[in-house]
N, C-alpha and C positions, 0 to 999 in steps of 0.2 A: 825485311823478313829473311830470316837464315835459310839454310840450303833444308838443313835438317828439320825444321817444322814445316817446312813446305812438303819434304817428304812424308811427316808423321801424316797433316793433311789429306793429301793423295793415301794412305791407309786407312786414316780413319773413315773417308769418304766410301773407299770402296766396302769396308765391313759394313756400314748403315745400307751402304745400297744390298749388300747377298745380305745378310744377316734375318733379315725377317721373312726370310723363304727359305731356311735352314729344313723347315717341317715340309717342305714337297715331299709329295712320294716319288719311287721309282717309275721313271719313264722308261719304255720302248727297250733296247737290249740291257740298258741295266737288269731288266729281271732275267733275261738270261744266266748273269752275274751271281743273282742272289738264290735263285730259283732252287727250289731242293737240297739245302744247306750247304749247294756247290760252295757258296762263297770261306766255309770254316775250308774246304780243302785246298784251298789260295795260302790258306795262312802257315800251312804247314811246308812251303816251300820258296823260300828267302829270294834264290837265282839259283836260272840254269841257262844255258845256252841260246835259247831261245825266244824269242822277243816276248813283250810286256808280264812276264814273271814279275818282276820288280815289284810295278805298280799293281799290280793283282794281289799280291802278298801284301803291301801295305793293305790294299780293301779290307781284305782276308781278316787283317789281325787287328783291324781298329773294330770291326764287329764283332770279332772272339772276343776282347777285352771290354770294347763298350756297350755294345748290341746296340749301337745308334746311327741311325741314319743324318741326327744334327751332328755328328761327331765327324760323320764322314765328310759331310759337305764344308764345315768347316777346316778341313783339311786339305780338300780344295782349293779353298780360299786363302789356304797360306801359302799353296803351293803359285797360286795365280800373282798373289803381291811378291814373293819370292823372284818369280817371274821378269814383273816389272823393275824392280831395286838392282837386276841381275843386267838388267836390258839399257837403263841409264845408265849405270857405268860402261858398259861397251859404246854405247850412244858418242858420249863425254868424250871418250879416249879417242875413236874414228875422225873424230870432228877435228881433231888436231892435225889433220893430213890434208882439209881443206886451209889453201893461204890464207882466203877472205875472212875466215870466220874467228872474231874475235873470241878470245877464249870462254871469257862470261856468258857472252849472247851462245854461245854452242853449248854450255852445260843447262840454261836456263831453257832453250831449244830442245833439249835432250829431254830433261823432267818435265816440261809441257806435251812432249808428242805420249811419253810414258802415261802421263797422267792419262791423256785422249784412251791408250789402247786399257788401261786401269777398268774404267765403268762404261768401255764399249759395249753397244748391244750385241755387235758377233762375237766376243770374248765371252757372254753368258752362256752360248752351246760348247765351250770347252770345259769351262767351270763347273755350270751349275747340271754337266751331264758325269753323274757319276763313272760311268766305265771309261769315262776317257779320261782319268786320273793318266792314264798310257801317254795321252798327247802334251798332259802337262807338263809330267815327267820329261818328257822326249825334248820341250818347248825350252825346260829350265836348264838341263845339260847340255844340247846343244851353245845353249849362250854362254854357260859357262865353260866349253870346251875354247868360245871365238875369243873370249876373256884371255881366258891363260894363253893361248896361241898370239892375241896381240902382245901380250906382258912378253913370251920368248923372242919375237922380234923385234920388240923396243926395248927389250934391255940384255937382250943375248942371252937371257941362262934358259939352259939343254933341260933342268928340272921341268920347267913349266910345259916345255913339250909336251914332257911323260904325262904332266898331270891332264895337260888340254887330250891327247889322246884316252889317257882315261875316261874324261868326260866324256868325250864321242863314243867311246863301247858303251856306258853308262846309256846314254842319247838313243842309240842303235837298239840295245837289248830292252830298253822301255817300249818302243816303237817303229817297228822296220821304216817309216816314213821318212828318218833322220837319215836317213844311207846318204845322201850327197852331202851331207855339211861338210867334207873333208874338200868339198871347190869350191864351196862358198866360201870355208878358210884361206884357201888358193886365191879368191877374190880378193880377199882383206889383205894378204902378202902382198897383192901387184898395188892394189894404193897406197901400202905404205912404203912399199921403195925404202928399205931400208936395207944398208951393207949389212952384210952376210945372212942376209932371213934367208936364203935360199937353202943351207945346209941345214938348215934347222926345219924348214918347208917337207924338204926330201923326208927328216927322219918324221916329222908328224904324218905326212902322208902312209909310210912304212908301219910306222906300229898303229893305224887305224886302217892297214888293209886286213888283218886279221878277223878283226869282231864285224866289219863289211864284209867279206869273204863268208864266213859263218852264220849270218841271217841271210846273202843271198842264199846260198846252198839249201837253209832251211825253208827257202818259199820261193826253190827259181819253177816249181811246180807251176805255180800264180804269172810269172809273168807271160805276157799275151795271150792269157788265157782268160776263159770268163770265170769270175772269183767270186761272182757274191751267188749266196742263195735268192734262186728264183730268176737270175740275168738270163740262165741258157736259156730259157723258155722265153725271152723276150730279144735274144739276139736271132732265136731261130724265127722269130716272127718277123722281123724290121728283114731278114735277108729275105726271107721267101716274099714278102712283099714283092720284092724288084726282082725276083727270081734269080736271085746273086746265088751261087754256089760255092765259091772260094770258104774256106775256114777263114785265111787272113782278112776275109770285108768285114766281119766284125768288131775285130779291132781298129779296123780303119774308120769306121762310121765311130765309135770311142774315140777315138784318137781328135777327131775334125773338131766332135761335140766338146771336149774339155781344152780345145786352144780356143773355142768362144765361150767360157764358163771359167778361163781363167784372167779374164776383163770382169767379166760380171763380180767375181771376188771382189777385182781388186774396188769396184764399183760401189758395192756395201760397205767394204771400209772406209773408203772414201765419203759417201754418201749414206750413212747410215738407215738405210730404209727399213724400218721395219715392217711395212708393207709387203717385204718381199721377201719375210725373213721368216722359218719356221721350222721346227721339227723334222718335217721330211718336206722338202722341196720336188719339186717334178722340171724337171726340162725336156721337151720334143723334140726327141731326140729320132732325125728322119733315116730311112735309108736309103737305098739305091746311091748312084754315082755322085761322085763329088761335084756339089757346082760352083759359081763363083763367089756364093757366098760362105763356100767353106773354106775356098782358096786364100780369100782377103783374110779369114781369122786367121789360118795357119800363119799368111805372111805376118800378119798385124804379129801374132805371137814369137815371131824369128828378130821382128823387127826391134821387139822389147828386149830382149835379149839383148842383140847387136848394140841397145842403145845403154846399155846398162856396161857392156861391157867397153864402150869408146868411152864413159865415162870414169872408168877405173882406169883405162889406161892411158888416158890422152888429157880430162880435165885439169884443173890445177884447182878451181873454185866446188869442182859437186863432187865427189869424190864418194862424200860417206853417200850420197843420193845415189849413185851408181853400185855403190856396194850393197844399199836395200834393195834396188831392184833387182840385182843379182842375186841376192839371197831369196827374192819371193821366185823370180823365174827357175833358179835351178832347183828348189826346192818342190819347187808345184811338179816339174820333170817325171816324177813318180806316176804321179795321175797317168802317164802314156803307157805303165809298164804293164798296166792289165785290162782288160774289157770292161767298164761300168756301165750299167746300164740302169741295174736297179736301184741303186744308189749314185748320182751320175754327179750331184751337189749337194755335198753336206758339207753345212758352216761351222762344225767343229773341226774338220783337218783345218780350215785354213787358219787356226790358231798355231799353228808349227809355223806358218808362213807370215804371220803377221809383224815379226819386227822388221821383217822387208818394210810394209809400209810405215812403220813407228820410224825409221830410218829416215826415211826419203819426207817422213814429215817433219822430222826434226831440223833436217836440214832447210827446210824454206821458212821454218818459224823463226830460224836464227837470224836470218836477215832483218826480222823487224826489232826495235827496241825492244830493253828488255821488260818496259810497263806495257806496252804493245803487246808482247808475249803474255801477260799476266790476266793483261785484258778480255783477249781471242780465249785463252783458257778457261778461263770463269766461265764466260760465255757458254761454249763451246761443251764441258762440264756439266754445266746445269742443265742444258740438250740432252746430253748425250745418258743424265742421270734419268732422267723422265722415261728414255726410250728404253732404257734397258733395265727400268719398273716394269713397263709393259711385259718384255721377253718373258721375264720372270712370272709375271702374272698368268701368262700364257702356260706355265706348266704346274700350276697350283694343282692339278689334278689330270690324270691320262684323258677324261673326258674333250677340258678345256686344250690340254696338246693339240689331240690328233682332231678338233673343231679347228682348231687355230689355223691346223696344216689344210682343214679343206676348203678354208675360205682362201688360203691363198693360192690356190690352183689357179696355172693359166689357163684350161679349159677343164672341164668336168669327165671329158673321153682322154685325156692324155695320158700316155704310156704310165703304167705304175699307180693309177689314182686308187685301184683297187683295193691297195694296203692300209690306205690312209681310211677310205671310206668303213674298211674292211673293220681297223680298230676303231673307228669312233664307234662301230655299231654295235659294240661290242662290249665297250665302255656304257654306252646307252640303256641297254641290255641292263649292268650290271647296276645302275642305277636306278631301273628302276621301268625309264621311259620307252619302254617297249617297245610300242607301236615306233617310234625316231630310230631305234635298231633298227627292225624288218625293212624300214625304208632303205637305211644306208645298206644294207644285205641286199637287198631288194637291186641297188647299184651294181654291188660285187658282184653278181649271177651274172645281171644283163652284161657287164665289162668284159668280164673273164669267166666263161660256163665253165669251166676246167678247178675250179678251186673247190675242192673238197670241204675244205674246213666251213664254207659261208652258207652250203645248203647244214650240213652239219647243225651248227651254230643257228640258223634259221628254223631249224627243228625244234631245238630246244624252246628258241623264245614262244616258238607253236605249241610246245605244248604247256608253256607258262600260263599261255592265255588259252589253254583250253579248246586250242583246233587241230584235235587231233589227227585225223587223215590226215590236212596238209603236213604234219609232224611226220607221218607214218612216208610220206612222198617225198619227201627232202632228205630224209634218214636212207631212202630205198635207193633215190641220187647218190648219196655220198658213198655208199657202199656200192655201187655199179664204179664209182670213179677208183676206188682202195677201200679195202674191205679193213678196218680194224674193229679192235672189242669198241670201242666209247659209242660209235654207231647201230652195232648191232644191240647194245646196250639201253640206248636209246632210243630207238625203232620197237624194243622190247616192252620199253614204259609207255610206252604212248599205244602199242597194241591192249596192255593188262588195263589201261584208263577207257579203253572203247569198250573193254571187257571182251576183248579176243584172247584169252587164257593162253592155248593151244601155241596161237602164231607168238606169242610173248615168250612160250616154253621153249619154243624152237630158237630164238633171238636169245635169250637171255644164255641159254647152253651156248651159243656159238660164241657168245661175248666171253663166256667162261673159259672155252675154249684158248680164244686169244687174249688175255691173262686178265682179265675183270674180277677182283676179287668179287666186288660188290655182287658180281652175276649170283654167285652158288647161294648167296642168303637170299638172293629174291627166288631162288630155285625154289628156296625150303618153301617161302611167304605161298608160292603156286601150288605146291603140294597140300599143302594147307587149304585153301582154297579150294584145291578138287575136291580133294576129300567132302568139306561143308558141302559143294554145290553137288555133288554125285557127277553125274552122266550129260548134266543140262548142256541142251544145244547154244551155241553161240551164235552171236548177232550174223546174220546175210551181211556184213559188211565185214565181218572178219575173213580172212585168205583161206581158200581150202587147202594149201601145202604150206 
C-alpha cells in the first residue's frame, strides 16, 4: 500500500468521523464570538499586532460570506488535517538523527502516531470548538516554522530561516501560547548536530525576538497575575482559607496545581479517557502551604524536562523521543506564567502541545515491524474512532455539554462547579425542563450566594411557572447583590402578574432608567391599566414603597 493512499486514508477517516456533527451549535465562548454580530467586525480586520486577529478574521469572513456555521467547522477540519500532513513530515525528517531507526519503519512510525493524534478524542476540543480556530492556527505554523528551520540546518540556505521565522510570528500573532517555540527549535538544532546550524540558529533566534517581544509587551499585564474572569474571587478564597496574605501565594498554589495537571495531559493522550474528558474540567485545586505532594509534582515536572533534555543531547537511539518531550515540556511552560484557577484544565490548549506526544509516539512504534505498525494502528484507530464519536456526541447540543461536564465532576462541592451547574440550568430552563433548571440553580445559590446572575435566572424560571413572590425574592436578591435594569425589569413583571401595579410602576421606571427599552412600553401598558382600574386598591401582598 503506497505512502499516499494511506495518507488519503487517514483524511478520509478523519472527515466521516467530524463530518456529521458539522450542524453542532455554538458551545460556551464561541457565543462570545458570535454574540451581537461581533463576529462580522472580525472580518473587517485581516492582522494587527496583536494576538489571534488572524484566526478571528478568518471566523469573521467565512460567516460574512457563508453565514454558515457547517462552513465554519469544516474549515476547522481542514485546518486540523493540514495539521497532521504538516506534523508527518517533521516526524519523517527528525527520525533521521536517530542511528537505530530504519528509514522505512521511522516514516511508517511517523504516519501511524499522526494517524493516532488525526481521530483523537482530545484533538475534538480544539477542532470541533470554534473559537479556538486561534490554537489551530498557532498548532499548524508552529510546525511549519520546526519544518523550515530543520530544512536551513540540513541543507544550509539562510532563506528557510526567514521563512521558519515568519512562521513563528505567524504562530505567535494567532496565539500568544506559541511564544516558546523558538527553544523547542533550539531543541531540534542540539539533536541534529549539524556543521554550521549554529549561525543560522543565532539568526532564527534574532528575527523571532521581535513578534516575541511584541505579544509579550501586549500581555505582560497577565503574567503572574490572575487572568481569567471570575479567578480573583476564587484565589481570594483558597488564600483566606489558610490565612495566607502574600499576593505571590496565589501563584504559587497555580503554579504546584499545573506541574500535577501537566502528567494528567500527558495521561489523556496517552490513555484516551473519555471518562475524564469534557467541556469544562474542575481540579481541587487546595491552598495553604506546599506539602509533599506538591513537592514530588514540582520535582516529577523538572525531572521530565531534565529527561528530555539528556535525550537530545546525549542519546544516539531516542533523539526525535526527547525532542517531543521537549516540545510538550517547554511548551506547557506558559501554563506558570499566570494564575488559573478558573479555568485550571482545558483539553483544547493542549492541542498546541500535542506533537510532543505524536513525537515520542512515533518514535517507539518505529521499533516494531512495519505490518506490526499497521496492525497496532488499525487497532488502535478503530478505539480511538468510537471514542471521539462519543466527545462529539457530547456537544450535539449546550444542554448535552455542560450535562456531560457535570457528570464528570470529582465532587459535586469542588471549586468552580458553579458554572457548570450554573449553564446546564440554564440550558434546562431553555428547554423547556424547568423544574431540572431550578434544581441546578438551586446548586449555584447553595455553592456560591454571591452570583447574581443564578438568583436572577431563578426568577425568571419562577415566574414561568407562575410563583410569583418567590420571583419577586430572587429579583430583590439580585438587586441587593448589583442593581441592573434586566432585574428591576423583572421583579417589575412578576409584581404587574401578582397585580401590584404601583410596585411594577416603580421597577419598571428604574429599569428604564438603567437602559431597558422594553421598560417605557410597559410604562405605557400601566398607564393604561390605571386609567381602566381608577383608584382600586391593590392586593396586601403588594409593597407599600
Amino acid at each position: 500500500m503506497t505512502r499516499s493512499l494511506v495518507l488519503g486514508l487517514v483524511a478520509v477517516l478523519t472527515v466521516v468521523l467530524y463530518a456529521p456533527f458539522f450542524s453542532n451549535p455554538l458551545v460556551f465562548d464561541d457565543h462570545n464570538l458570535f454574540a451581537g454580530g461581533r463576529v462580522f467586525d472580525h472580518a473587517q480586520n485581516v492582522f494587527d499586532f496583536y494576538a489571534r486577529t488572524f484566526p478571528y478574521f478568518t471566523i469573521g469572513f467565512i460567516q460574512l460570506i457563508f453565514g454558515s456555521i457547517e462552513v465554519q467547522r469544516a474549515f476547522n477540519l481542514m485546518l486540523h488535517l493540514a495539521n497532521v500532513f504538516v506534523l508527518i513530515a517533521l516526524c519523517s525528517r527528525v527520525s533521521s538523527v536517530d542511528l537505530s531507526a530504519p528509514p522505512r519503519a521511522a516514516v511508517w512510525g511517523a504516519i501511524a502516531a499522526c494517524a493516532v493524534f488525526a481521530v483523537h478524542p482530545v484533538a475534538v476540543y480544539g477542532v470541533a470548538y470554534l473559537v479556538q480556530r486561534t490554537v489551530l492556527f498557532a498548532s499548524l505554523f508552529s510546525l511549519l516554522s520546526l519544518l523550515f528551520y530543520w530544512r536551513a540546518i540540513e541543507d544550509g540556505r539562510y532563506r528557510d530561516v526567514v521563512v521558519s521565522a515568519l512562521f513563528y510570528a505567524m504562530a505567535v500573532f494567532s496565539k500568544e501560547h506559541a511564544i516558546l517555540l523558538p527553544a523547542v527549535a533550539c531543541a531540534l538544532g542540539i539533536a541534529a548536530r549539524r556543521p554550521g546550524a549554529l549561525p543560522r540558529t543565532v539568526l532564527y533566534l534574532a528575527l523571532c525576538a521581535l513578534p516575541a517581544l511584541r505579544v509579550f509587551l501586549s500581555l505582560k499585564g497577565l503574567v503572574g497575575a490572575v487572568a481569567e474572569p471570575g479567578a480573583q474571587e476564587v484565589a481570594i478564597d483558597l488564600l483566606a482559607a489558610d490565612g495566607a496574605g502574600k499576593a505571590a501565594s496565589s501563584w504559587l498554589i497555580s503554579a504546584l496545581a499545573q506541574a500535577g495537571f501537566f502528567f494528567r495531559y500527558w495521561y489523556l493522550w496517552i490513555v484516551p479517557d473519555t471518562g475524564a474528558m469534557s467541556i469544562d474540567l474542575r481540579g481541587d485545586i487546595h491552598g495553604g502551604s506546599p506539602g509533599l505532594t506538591d513537592v514530588l509534582k514540582l520535582v516529577a515536572f523538572v525531572a521530565c524536562g531534565l529527561l528530555g533534555a539528556a535525550l537530545v543531547f546525549v542519546s544516539r537511539r531516542w533523539k526525535l523521543a526527547g525532542v517531543g518531550i521537549m516540545y510538550f515540556w517547554i511548551s506547557f511552560l506558559v501554563e506558570f506564567s499566570s494564575v488559573r484557577f478558573q479555568e485550571p484544565f482545558v483539553l483544547y490548549r493542549s492541542y498546541l502541545w500535542a506533537p510532543g506526544f505524536v513525537m515520542v509516539l512515533a518514535a517507539l512504534l518505529r521499533l516494531l515491524p512495519v505490518k506490526g505498525i499497521a496492525v497496532l494502528t488499525i487497532l488502535a484507530c478503530g478505539v480511538l474512532l468510537y471514542l471521539s464519536e462519543d466527545r462529539l456526541h457530547s456537544m450535539e447540543s449546550e444542554w448535552s455539554a455542560w450535562d456531560d461536564a457535570a457528570r464528570k465532576l470529582p465532587a459535586a462541592d469542588v471549586r468552580g462547579v458553579d458554572r457548570i451547574f450554573f449553564n446546564r440550568g440554564l440550558q434546562s430552563i431553555k428547554a423547556g425542563r424547568i423544574a431540572e433548571g431550578v434544581a441546578d440553580l438551586d446548586r449555584v445559590i447553595a455553592l456560591s450566594p454571591g452570583v447574581r446572575q443564578a438568583y436572577e435566572q431563578r426568577a425568571e424560571a419562577y415566574v414561568r411557572l407562575g410563583r410569583y413572590p418567590e420571583a419577586v425574592a430572587d429579583f430583590s436578591h439580585a438587586i441587593d447583590l448589583h442593581e441592573v435594569g434586566a432585574s428591576f425589569y423583572g421583579r417589575g413583571l412578576a409584581f404587574e402578574r401578582m397585580g401590584c401595579l404601583l410596585a411594577a410602576e416603580r421597577d419598571y421606571e428604574r429599569a428604564r432608567t438603567l437602559g431597558v427599552l422594553f421598560a417605557k412600553m410597559k410604562l405605557d401598558e400601566l398607564a393604561e391599566k390605571r386609567t381602566e382600574k381608577g383608584q382600586a386598591s391593590e392586593s396586601e401582598a403588594c409593597p407599600l414603597r
